[in-house]
PDB file of N, CA, C and O in Angstrom, chain B, residues numbered from 101:
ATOM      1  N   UNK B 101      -6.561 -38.719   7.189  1.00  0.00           N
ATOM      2  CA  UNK B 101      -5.588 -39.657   7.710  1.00  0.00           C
ATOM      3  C   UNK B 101      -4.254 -38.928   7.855  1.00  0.00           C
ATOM      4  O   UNK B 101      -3.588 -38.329   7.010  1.00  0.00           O
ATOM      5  N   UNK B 102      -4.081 -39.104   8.923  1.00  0.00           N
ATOM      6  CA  UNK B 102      -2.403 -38.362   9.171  1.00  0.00           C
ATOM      7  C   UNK B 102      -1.515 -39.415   9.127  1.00  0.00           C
ATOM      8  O   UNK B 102      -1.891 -40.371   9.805  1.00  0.00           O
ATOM      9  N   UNK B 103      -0.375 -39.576   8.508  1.00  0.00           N
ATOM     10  CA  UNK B 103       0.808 -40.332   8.553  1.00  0.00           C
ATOM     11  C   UNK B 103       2.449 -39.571   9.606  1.00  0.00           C
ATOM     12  O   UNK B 103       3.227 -38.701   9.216  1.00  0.00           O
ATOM     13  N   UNK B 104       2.453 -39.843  10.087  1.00  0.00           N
ATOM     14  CA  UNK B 104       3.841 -39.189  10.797  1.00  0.00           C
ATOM     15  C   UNK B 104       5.331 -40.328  10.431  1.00  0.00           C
ATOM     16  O   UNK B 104       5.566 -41.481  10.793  1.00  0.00           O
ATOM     17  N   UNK B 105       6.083 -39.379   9.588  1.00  0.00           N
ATOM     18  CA  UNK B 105       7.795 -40.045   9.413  1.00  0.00           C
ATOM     19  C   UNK B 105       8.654 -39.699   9.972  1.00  0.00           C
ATOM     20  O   UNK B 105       8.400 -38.593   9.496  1.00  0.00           O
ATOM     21  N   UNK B 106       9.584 -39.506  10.623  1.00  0.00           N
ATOM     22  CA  UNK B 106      10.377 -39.144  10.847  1.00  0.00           C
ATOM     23  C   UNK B 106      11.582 -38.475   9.529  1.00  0.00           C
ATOM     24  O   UNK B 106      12.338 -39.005   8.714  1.00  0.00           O
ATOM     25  N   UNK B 107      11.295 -37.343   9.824  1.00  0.00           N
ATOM     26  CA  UNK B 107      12.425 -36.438   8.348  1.00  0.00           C
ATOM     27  C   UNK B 107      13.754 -37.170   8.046  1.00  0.00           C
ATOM     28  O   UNK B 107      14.388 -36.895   7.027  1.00  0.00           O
ATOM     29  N   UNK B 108      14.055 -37.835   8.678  1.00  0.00           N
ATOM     30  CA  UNK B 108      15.395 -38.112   7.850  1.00  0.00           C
ATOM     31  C   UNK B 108      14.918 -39.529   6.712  1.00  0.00           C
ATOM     32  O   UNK B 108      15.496 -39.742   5.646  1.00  0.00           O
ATOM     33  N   UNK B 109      13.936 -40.237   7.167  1.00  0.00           N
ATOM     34  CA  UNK B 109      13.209 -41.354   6.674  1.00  0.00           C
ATOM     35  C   UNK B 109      12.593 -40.841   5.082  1.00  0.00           C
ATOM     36  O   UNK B 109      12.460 -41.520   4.064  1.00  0.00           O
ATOM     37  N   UNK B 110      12.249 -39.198   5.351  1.00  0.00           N
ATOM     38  CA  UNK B 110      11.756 -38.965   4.171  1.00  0.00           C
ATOM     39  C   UNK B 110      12.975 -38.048   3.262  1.00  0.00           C
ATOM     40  O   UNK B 110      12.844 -37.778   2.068  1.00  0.00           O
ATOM     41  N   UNK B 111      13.858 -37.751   3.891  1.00  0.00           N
ATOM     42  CA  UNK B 111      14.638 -37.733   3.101  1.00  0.00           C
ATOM     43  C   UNK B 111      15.644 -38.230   2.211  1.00  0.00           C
ATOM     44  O   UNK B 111      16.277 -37.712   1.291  1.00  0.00           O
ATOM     45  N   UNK B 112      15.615 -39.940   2.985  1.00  0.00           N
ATOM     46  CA  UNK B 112      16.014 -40.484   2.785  1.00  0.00           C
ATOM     47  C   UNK B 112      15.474 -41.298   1.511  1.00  0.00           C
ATOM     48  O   UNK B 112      16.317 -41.649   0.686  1.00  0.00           O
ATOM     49  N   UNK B 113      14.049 -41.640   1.283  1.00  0.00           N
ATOM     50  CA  UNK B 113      13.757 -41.849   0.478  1.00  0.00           C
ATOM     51  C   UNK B 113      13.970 -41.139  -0.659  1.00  0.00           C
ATOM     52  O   UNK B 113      14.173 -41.708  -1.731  1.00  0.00           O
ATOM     53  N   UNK B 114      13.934 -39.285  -0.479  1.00  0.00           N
ATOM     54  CA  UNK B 114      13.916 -38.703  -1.647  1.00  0.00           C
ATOM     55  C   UNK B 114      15.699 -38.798  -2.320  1.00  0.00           C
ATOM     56  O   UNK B 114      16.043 -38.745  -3.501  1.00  0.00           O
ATOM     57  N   UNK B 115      16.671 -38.969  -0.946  1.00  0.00           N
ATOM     58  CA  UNK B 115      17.889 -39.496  -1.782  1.00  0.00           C
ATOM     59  C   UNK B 115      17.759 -40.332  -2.273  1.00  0.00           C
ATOM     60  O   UNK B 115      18.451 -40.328  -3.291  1.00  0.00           O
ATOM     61  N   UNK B 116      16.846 -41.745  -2.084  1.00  0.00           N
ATOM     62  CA  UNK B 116      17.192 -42.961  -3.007  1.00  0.00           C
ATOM     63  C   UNK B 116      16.412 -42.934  -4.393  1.00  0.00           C
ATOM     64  O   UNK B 116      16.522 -43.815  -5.246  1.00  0.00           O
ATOM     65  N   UNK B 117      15.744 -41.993  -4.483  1.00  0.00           N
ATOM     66  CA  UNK B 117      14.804 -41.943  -5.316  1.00  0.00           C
ATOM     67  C   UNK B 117      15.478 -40.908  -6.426  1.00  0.00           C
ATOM     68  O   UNK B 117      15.049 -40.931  -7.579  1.00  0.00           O
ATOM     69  N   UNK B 118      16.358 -40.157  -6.113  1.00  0.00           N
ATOM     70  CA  UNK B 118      17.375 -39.457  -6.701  1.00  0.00           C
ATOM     71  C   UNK B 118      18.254 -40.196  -7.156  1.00  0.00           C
ATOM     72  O   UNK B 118      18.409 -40.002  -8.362  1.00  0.00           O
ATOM     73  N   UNK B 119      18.861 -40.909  -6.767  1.00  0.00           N
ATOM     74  CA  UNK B 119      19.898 -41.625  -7.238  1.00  0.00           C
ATOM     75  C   UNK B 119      19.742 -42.416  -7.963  1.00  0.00           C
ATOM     76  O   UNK B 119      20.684 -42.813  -8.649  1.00  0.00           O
ATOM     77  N   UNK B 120      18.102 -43.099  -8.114  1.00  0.00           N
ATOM     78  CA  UNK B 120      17.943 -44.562  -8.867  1.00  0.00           C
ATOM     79  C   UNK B 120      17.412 -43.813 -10.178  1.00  0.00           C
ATOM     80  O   UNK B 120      17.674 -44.368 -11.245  1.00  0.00           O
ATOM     81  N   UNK B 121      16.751 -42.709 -10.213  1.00  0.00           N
ATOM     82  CA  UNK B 121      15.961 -42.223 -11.268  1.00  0.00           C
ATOM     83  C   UNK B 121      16.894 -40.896 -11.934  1.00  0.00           C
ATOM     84  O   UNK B 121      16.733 -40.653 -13.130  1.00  0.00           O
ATOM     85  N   UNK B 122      17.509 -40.362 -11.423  1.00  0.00           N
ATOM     86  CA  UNK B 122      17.880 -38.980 -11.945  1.00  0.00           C
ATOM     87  C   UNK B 122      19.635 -39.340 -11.879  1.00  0.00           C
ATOM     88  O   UNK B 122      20.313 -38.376 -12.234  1.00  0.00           O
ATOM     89  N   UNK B 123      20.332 -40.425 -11.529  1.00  0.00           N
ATOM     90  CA  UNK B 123      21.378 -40.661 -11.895  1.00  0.00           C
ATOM     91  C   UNK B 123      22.718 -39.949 -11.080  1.00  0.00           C
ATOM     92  O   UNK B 123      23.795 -39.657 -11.599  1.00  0.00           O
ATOM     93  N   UNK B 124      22.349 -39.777  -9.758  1.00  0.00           N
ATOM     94  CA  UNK B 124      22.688 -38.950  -8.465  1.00  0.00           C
ATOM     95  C   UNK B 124      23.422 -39.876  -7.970  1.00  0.00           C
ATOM     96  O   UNK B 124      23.092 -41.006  -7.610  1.00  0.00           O
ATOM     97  N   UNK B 125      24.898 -39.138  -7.952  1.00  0.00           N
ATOM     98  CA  UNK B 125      25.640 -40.248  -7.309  1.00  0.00           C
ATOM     99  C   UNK B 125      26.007 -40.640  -6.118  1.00  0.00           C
ATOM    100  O   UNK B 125      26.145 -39.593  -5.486  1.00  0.00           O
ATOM    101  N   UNK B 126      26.238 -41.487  -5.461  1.00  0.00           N
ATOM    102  CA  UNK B 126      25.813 -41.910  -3.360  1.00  0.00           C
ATOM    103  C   UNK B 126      26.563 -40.455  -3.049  1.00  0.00           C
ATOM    104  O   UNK B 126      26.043 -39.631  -2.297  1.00  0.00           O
ATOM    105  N   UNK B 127      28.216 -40.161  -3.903  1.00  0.00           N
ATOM    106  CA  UNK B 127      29.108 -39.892  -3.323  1.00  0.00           C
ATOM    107  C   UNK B 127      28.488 -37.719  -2.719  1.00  0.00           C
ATOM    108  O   UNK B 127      28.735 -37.068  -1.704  1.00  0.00           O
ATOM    109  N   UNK B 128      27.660 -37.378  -4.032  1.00  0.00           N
ATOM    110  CA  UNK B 128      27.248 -36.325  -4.180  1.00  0.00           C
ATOM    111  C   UNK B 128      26.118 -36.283  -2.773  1.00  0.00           C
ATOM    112  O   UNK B 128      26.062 -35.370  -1.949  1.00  0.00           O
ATOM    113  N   UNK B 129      25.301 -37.496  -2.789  1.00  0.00           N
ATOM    114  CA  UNK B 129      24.179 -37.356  -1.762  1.00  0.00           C
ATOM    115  C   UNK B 129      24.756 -37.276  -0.095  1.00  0.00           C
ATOM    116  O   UNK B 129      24.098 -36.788   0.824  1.00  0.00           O
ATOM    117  N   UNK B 130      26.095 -37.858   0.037  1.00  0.00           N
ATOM    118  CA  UNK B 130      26.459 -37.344   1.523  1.00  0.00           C
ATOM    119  C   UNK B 130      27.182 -36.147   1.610  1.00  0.00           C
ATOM    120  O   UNK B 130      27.313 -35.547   2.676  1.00  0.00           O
ATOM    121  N   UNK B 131      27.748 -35.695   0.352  1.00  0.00           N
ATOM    122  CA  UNK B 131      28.421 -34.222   0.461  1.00  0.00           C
ATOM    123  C   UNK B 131      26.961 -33.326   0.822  1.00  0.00           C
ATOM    124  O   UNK B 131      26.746 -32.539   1.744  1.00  0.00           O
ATOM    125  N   UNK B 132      26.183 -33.729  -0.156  1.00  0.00           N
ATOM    126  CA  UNK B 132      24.968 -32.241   0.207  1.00  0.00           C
ATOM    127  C   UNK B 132      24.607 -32.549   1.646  1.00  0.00           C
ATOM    128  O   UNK B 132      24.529 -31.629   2.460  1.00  0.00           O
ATOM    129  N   UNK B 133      24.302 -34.278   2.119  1.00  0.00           N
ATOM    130  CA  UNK B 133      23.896 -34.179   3.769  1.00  0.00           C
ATOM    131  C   UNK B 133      24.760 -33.155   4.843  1.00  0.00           C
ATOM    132  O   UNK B 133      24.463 -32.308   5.685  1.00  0.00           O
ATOM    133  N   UNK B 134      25.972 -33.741   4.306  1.00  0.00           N
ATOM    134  CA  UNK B 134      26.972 -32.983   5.203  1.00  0.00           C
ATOM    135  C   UNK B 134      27.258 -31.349   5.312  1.00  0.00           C
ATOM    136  O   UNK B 134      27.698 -30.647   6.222  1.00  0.00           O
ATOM    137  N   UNK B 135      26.917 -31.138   4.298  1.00  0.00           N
ATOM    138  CA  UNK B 135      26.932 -29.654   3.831  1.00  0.00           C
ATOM    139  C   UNK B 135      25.623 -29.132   4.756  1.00  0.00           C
ATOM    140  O   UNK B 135      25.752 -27.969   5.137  1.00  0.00           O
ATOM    141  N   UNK B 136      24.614 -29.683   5.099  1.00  0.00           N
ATOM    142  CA  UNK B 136      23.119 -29.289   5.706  1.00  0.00           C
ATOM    143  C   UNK B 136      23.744 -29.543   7.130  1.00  0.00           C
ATOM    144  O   UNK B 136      23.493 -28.630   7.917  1.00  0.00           O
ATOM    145  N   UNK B 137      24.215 -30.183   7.448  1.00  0.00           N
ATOM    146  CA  UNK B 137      24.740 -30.472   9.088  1.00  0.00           C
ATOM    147  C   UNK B 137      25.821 -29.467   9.309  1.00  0.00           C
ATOM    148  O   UNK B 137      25.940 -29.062  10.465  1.00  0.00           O
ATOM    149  N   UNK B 138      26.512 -29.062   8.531  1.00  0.00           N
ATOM    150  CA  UNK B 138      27.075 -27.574   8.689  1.00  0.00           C
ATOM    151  C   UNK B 138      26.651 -26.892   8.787  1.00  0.00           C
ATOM    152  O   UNK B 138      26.631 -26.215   9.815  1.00  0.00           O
ATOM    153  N   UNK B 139      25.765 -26.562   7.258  1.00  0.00           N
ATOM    154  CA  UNK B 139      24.779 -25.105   7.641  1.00  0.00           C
ATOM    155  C   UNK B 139      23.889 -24.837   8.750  1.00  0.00           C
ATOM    156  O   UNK B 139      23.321 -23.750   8.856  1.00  0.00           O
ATOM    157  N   UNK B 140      23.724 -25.886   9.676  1.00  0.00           N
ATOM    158  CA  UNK B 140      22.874 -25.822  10.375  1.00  0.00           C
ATOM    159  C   UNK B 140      23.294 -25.114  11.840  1.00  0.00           C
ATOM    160  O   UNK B 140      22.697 -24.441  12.680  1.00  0.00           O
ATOM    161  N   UNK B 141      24.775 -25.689  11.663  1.00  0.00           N
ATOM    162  CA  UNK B 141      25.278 -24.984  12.996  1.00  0.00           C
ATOM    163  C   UNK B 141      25.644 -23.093  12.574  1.00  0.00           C
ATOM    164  O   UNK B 141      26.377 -22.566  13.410  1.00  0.00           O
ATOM    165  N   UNK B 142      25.226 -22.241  11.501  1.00  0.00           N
ATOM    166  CA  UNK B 142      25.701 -21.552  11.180  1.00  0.00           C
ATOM    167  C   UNK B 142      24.566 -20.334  11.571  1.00  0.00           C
ATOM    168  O   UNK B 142      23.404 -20.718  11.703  1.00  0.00           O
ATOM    169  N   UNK B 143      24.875 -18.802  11.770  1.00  0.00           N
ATOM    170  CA  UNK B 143      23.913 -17.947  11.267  1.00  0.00           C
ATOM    171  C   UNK B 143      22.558 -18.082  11.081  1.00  0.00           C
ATOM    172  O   UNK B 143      21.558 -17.804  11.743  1.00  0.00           O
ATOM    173  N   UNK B 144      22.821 -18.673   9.817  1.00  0.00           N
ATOM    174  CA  UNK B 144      21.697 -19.226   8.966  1.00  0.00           C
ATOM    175  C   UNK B 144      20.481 -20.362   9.443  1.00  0.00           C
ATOM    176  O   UNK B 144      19.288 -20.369   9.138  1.00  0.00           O
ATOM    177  N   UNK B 145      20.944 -20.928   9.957  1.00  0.00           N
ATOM    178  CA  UNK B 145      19.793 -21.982  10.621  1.00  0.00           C
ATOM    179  C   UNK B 145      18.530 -21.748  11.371  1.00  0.00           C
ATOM    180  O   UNK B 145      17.619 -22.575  11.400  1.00  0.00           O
ATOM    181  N   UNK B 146      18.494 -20.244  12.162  1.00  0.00           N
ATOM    182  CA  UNK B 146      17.008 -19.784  12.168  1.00  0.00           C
ATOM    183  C   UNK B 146      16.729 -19.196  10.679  1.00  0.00           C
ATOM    184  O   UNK B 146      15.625 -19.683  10.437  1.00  0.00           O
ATOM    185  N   UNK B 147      16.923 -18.791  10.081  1.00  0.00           N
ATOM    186  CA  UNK B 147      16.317 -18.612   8.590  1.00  0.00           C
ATOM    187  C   UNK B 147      15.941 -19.778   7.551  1.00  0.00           C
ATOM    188  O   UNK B 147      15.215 -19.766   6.557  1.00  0.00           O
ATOM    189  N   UNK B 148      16.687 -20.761   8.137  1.00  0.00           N
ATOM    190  CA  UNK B 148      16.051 -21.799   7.067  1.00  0.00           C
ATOM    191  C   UNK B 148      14.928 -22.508   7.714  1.00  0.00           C
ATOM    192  O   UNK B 148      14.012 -23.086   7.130  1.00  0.00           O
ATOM    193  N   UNK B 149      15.147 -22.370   9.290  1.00  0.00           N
ATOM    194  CA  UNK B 149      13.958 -22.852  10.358  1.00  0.00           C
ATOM    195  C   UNK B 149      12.981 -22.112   9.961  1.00  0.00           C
ATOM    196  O   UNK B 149      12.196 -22.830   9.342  1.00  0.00           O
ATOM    197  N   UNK B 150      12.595 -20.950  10.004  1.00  0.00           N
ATOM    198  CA  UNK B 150      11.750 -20.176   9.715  1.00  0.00           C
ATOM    199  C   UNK B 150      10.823 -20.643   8.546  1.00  0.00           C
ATOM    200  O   UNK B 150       9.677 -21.093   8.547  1.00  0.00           O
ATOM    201  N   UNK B 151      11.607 -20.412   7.673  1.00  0.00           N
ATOM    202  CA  UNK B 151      11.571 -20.828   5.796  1.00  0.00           C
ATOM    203  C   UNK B 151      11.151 -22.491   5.948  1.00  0.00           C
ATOM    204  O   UNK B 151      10.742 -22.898   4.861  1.00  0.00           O
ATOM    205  N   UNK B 152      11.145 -23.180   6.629  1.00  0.00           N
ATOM    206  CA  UNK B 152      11.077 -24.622   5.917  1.00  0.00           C
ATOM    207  C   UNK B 152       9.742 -25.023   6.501  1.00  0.00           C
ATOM    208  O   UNK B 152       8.941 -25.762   5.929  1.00  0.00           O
ATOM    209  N   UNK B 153       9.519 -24.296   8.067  1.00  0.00           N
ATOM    210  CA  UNK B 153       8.430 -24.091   9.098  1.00  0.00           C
ATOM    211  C   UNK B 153       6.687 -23.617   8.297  1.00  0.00           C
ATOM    212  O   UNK B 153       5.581 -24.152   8.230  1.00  0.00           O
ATOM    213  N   UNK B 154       7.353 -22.255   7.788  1.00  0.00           N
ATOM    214  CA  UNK B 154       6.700 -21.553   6.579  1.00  0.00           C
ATOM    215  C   UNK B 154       5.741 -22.285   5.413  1.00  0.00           C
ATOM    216  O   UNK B 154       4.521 -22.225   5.261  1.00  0.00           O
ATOM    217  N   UNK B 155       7.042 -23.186   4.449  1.00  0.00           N
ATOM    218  CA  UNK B 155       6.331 -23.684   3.764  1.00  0.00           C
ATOM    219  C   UNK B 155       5.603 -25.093   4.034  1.00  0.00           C
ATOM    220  O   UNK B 155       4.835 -25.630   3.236  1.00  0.00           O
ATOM    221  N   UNK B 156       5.945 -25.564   5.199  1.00  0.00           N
ATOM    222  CA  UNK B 156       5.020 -26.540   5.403  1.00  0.00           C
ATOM    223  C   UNK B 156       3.998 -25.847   6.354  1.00  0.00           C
ATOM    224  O   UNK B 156       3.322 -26.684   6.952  1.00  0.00           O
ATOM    225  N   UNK B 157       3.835 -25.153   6.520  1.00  0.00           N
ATOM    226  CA  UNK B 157       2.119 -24.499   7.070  1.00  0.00           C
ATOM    227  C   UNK B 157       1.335 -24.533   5.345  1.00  0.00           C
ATOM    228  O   UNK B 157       0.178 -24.793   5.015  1.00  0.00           O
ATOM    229  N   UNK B 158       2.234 -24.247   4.733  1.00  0.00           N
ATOM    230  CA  UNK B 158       1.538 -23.625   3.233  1.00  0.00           C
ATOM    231  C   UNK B 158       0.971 -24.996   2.655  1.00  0.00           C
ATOM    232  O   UNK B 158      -0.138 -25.065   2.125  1.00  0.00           O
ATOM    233  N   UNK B 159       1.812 -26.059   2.800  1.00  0.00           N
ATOM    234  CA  UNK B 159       1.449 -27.338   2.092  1.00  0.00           C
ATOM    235  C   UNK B 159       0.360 -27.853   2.717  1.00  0.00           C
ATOM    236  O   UNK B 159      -0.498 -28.519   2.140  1.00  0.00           O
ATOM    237  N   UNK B 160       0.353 -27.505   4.170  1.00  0.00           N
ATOM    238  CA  UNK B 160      -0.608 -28.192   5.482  1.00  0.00           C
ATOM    239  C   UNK B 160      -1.830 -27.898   4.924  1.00  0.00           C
ATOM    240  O   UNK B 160      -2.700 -28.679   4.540  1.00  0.00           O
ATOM    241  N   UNK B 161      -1.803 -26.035   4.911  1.00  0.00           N
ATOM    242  CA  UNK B 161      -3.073 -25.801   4.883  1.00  0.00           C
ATOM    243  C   UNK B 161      -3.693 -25.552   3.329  1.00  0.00           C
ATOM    244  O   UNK B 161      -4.806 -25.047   3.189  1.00  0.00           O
ATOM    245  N   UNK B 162      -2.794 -25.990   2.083  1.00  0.00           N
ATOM    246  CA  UNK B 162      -3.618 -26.304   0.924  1.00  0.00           C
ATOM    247  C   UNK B 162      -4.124 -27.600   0.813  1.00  0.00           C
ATOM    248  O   UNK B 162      -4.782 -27.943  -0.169  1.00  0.00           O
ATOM    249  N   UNK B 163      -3.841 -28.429   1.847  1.00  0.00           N
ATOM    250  CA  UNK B 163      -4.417 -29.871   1.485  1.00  0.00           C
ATOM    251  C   UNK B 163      -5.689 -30.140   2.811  1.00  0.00           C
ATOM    252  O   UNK B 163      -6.333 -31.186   2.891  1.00  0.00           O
ATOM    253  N   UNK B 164      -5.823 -29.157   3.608  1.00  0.00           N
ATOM    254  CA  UNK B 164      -7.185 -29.207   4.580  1.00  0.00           C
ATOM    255  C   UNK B 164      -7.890 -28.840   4.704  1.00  0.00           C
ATOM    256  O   UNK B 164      -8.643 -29.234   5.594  1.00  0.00           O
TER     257      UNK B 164
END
């Protein structure tokens, strides 16, 4: 069974799920968003493309 989310949906959960359980505060969870919408325009953003691409082949193909 394949499920398809849209990434911000699942990240979104993993912020709320941070915040209710591990004591993460709203104010901390839009600094780090915002901080990722920077890095993204930077250098760096084919390397984390690469890297994030990477480990979800790895997750893909230990669960098929």
């Amino acid at each position: 069974m394949t499920v398809n989310l849209p990434l911000v949906v699942v990240l979104g959960l993993i912020a709320l799920g941070a915040m209710k359980f591990l004591g993460v505060r709203p104010w901390l969870v839009v600094v780090i968003a915002l901080f990722g919408f920077y890095l993204s325009d930077t250098f760096i953003a084919p390397a984390i493309d690469t890297g994030t691409r990477t480990g979800v082949d790895i997750v893909n193909d230990q669960y098929n």
